[in-house]
C-alpha positions as CSV (number, residue, x, y, z in Angstrom):
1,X,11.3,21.9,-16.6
2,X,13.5,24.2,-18.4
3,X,15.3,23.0,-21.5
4,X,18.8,24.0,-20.5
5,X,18.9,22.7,-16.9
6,X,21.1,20.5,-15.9
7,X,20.8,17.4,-13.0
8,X,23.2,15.9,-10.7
9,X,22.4,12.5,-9.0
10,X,24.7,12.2,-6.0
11,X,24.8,8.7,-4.9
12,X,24.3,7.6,-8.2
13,X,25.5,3.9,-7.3
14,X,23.3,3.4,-4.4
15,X,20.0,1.6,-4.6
16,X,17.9,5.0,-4.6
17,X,20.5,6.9,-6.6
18,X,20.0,3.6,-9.2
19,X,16.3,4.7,-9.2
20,X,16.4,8.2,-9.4
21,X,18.8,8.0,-13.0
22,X,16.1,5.5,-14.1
23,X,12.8,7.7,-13.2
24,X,15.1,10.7,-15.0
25,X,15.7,7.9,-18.0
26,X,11.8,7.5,-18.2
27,X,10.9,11.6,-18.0
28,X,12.8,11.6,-21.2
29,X,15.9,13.7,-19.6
30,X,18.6,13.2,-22.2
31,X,21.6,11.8,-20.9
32,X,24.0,15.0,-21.7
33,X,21.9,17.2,-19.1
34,X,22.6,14.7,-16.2
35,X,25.9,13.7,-14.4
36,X,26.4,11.1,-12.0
37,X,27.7,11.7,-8.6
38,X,29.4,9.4,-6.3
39,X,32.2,9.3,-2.9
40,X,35.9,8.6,-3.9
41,X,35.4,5.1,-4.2
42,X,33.0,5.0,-6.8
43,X,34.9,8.0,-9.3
44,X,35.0,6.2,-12.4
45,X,32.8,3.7,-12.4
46,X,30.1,3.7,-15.0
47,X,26.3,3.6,-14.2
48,X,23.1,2.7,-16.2
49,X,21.5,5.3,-18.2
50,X,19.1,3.6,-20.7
51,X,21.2,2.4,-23.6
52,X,23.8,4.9,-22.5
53,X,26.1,4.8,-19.7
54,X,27.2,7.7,-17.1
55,X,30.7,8.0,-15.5
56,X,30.5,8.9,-11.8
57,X,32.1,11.9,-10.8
58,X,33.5,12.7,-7.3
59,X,30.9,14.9,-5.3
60,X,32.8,17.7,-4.4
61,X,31.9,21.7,-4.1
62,X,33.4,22.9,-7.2
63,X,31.9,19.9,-9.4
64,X,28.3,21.6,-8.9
65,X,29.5,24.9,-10.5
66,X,26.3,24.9,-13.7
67,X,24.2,22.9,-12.0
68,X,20.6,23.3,-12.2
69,X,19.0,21.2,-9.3
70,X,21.0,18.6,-7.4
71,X,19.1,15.3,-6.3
72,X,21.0,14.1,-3.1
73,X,20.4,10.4,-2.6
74,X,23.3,10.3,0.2
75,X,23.9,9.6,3.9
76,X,22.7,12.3,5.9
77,X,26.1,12.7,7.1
78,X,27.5,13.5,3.4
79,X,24.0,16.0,2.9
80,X,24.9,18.0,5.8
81,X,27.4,18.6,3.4
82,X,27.1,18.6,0.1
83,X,24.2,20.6,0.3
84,X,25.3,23.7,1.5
85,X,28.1,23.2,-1.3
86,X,25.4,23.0,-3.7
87,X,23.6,26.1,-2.6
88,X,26.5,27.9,-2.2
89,X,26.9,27.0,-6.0
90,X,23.7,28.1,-7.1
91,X,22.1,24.9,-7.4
92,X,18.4,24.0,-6.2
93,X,18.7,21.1,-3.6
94,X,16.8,18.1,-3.0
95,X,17.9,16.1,0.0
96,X,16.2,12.4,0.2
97,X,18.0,12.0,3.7
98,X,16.8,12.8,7.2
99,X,19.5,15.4,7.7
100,X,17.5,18.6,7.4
101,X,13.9,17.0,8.1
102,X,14.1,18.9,11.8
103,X,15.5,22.1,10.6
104,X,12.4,24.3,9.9
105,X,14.6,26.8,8.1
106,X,14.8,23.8,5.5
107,X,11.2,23.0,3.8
108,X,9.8,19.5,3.8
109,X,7.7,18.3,0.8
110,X,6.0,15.6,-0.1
111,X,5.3,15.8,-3.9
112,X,1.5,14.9,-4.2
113,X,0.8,16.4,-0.9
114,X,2.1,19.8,-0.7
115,X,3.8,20.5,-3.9
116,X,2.6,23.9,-3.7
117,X,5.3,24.4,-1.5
118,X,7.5,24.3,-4.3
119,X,5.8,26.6,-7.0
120,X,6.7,30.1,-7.4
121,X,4.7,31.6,-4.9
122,X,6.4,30.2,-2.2
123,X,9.4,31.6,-0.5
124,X,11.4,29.9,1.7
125,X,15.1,30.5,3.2
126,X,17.7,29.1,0.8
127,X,17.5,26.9,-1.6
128,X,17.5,23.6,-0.1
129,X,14.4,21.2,0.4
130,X,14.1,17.9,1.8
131,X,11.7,15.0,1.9
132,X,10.5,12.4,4.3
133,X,11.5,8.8,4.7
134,X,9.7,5.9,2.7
135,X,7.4,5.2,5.8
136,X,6.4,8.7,6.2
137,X,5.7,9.0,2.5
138,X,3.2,5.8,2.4
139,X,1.4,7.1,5.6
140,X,1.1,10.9,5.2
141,X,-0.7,9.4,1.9
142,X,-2.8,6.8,3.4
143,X,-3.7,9.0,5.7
144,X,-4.7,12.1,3.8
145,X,-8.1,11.3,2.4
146,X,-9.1,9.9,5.9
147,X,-8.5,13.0,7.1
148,X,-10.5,15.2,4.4
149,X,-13.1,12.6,4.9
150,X,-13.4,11.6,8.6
151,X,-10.8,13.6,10.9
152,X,-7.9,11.6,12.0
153,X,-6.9,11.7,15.3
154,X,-3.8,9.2,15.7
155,X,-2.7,6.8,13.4
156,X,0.0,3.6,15.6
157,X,2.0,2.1,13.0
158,X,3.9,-0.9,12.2
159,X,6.5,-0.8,9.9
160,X,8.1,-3.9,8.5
161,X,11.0,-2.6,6.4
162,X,12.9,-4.6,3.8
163,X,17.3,-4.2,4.2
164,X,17.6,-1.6,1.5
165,X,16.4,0.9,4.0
166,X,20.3,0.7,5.2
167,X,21.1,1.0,1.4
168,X,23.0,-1.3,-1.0
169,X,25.5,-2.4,2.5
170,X,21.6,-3.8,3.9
171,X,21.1,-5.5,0.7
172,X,24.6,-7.6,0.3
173,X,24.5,-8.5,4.4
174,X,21.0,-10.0,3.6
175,X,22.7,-11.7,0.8
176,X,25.9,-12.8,2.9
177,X,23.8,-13.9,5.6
178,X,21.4,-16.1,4.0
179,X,24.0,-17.7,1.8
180,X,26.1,-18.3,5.3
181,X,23.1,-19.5,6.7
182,X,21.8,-21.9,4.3
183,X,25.6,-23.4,4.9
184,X,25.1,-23.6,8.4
185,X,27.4,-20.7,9.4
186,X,26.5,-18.4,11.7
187,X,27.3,-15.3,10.4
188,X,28.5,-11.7,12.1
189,X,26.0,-9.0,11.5
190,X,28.2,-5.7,10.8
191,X,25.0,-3.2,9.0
192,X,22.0,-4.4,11.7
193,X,22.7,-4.6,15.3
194,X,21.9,-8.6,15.0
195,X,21.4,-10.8,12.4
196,X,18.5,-9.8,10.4
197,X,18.4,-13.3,8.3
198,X,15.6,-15.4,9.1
199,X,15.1,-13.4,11.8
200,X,12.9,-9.8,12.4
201,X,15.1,-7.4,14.4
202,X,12.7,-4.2,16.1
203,X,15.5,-1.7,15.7
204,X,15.4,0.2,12.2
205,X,18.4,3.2,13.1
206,X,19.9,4.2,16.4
207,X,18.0,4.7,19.2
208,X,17.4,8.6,19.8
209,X,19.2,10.1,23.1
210,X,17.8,9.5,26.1
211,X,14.6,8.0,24.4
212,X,13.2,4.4,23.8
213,X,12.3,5.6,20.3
214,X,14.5,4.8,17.4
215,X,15.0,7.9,14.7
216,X,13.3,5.9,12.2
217,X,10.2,5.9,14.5
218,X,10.8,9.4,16.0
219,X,10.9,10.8,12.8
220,X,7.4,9.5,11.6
221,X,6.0,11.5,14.0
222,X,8.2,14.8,13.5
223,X,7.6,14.4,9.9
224,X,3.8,13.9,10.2
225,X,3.7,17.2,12.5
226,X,5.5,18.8,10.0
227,X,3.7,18.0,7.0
228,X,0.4,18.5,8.6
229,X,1.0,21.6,10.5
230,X,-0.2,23.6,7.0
231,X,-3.6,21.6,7.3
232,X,-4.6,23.2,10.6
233,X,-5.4,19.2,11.9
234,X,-2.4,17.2,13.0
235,X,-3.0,13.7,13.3
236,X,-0.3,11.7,15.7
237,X,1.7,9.5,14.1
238,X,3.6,7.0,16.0
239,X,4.8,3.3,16.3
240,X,7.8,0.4,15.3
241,X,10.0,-0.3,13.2
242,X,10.8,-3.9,12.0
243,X,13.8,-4.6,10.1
244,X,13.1,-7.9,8.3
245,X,14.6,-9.9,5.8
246,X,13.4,-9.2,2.6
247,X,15.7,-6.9,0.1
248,X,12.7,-4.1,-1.4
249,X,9.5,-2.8,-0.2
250,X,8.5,-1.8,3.4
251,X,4.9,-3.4,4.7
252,X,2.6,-1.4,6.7
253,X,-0.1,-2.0,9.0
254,X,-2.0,1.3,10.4
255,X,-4.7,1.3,13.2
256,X,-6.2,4.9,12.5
257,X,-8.7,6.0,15.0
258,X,-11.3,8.7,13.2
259,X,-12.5,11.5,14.4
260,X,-15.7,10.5,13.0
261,X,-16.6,6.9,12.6
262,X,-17.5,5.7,8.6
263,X,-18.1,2.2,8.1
264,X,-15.9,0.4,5.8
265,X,-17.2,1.1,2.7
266,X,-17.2,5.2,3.2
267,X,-13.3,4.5,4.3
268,X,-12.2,2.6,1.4
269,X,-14.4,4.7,-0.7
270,X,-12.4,8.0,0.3
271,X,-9.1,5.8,-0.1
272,X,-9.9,5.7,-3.5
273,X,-10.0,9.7,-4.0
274,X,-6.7,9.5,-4.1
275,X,-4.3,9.9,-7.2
276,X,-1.3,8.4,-5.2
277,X,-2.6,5.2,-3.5
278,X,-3.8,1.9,-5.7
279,X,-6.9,0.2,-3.3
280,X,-6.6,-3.5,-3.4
281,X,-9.0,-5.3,-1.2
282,X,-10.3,-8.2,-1.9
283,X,-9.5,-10.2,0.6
284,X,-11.4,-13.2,-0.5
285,X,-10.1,-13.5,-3.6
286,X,-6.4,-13.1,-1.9
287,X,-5.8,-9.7,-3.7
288,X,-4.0,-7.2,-1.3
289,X,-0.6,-5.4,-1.2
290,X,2.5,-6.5,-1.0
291,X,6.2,-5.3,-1.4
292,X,6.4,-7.7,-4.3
293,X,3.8,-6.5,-6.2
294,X,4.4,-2.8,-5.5
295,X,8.5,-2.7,-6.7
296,X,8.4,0.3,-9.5
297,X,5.1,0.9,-9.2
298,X,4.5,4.6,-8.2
299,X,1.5,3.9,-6.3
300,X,1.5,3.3,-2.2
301,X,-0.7,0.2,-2.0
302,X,-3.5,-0.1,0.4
303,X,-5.9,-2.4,1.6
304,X,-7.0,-5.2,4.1
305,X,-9.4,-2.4,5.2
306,X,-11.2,-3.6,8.5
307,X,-13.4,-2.3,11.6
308,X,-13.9,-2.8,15.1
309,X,-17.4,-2.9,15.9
310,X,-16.7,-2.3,19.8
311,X,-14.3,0.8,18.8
312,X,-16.5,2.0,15.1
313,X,-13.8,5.1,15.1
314,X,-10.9,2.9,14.6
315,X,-9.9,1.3,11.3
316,X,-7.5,-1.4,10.4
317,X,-5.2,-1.2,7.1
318,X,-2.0,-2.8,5.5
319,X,-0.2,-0.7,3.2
320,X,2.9,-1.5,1.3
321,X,5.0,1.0,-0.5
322,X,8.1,1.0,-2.9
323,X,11.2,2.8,-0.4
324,X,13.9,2.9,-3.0
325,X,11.6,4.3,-5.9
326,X,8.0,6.2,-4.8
327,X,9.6,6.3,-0.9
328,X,12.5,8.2,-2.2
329,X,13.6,8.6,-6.3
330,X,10.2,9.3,-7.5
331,X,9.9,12.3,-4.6
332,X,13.3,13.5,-5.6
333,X,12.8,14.0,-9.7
334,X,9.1,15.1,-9.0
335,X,10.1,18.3,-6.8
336,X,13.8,18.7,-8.8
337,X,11.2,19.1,-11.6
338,X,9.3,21.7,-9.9
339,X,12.2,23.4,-8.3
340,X,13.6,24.0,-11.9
341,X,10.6,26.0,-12.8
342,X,11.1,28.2,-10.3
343,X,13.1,31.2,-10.8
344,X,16.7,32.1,-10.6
């Protein structure tokens, strides 16, 4: 990344904005090259930057005047935007939300899947990129090396995703409502459509129109399409989303049927080709993922790796992958990074 460039992190307060200063923190970015980035309610409050501290800045068009690349950890509502505002400023763009993920005008990356897509000798309209949701991201990845491997033809997922999908607002109702709870109060859900204390709620996002799909799960499979499209073998991705009650992380189970049955070993041993996914699978032993043990690790975690010896071509795995840090931050600094080698 070039010397001089500068980084904005809009949404600097929220749970992935909170990620993305810390990933920048760890790359060694100094804290004079980024600025912090925030609605009207948040100017002047003061964020975490190692043993410095940022003051957050209301997003507006003129503030991105110098910018280098802007990291957009927002709503989708305030993308659609902001990043034209950036662009219009000269800024690269990285949007984390799902506001351009549809728009083939706007590229979709997945660093450490099709990074290329970022690198010089790609040209693309604009200069705004976006990325896929957490759930996407652990999939595509899971997925992947099954594919070199084996073919995939479908892979039906379950998705069991912890509040801070919905952001810091999912993350203080979980709080409210177990505390109310634990006091015997009943308490009024206002982020999920019903309370997701103690309770699983299969509705992640509103329901697309006219569609029993929700735009969480509807998105999987546009995503999918779209990353895979380049590969010449598009696998179908489909399935539900859980919101459940626990704060980080998202848990999920995939039944991938293979073009190509492989027994067990062959599958986990092509798991393991890849950079971005930690195998652990040891059942007996009780070693497998979990959100707690993947929080801040950049790895998706895989394993609980199983096979149906009536259906050979499909495989059973549990995955569990980090959505406010490798489902969102990490994917936002690694292809800022590139986009900043990229010419003017």
């Amino acid at each position: 990344m070039k010397n001089d460039f500068s980084i904005a992190v809009v949404g600097a307060t929220g749970a992935v904005g909170r990620e993305v200063l810390a990933a920048l923190y760890a790359q060694d970015v100094p804290a004079e090259r980024v600025r912090a980035f925030g609605s009207e309610r948040s100017k002047g409050l003061e964020v975490e930057y190692g043993e410095d501290s940022l003051e957050v800045e209301r997003a507006t068009a003129e503030a991105f005047r110098g910018i280098g690349v802007v990291l957009l950890a927002t709503p989708a509502e305030a993308s659609r935007t902001l990043a034209p505002a950036a662009q219009a400023a000269g800024a690269w763009v990285v949007d984390a939300s799902s506001a351009f993920r549809s728009d083939g005008n706007v590229p979709l990356v997945l660093p450490g899947f099709n990074t290329e897509a970022l690198g010089a000798g790609f040209t693309f309209k604009g200069r705004v990129v976006c990325l896929p949701g957490a759930v996407t991201t652990a999939v595509v990845h899971v997925v992947e090396p099954l594919r070199r491997a084996f073919g995939v033809a479908r892979a039906q997922v379950t998705a069991m995703m912890g509040v801070s999908s919905a952001g810091v607002r999912g993350v203080s109702e979980l709080e409210k409502q177990t505390a109310d709870l634990l006091s015997g109060r009943e308490p009024e859900p206002q982020v999920f459509p019903h309370r997701v204390g103690f309770n699983l709620v299969p509705q992640v996002g509103g329901f697309m129109v006219n569609s029993p799909w929700t735009e969480e799960e509807g998105g999987w499979t546009l995503e999918g399409a779209r990353l895979f499209s380049a590969r010449g073998d598009v696998p179908v991705i489909a399935g539900t989303a859980v919101q459940v009650p626990t704060f980080y992380g998202h848990g999920i189970t995939l039944n991938v049927q293979l073009k190509k049955a492989g027994p067990v070993e062959q599958v986990r041993a092509a798991l393991k080709t890849s950079p971005v996914l930690k195998v652990l699978d040891t059942p007996g032993e009780r070693i497998y993922p979990m959100p707690m043990l993947v929080m801040s690790d950049p790895a998706v975690h895989v394993g609980r790796v199983r096979a149906f010896p009536q259906a050979p071509e499909w495989v059973t795995l549990f995955a569990a992958v980090d959505n406010a840090s490798r489902g969102a931050a990490l994917n936002l600094v690694e292809a800022g990074f590139k986009l900043a080698e990229r010419p003017a």
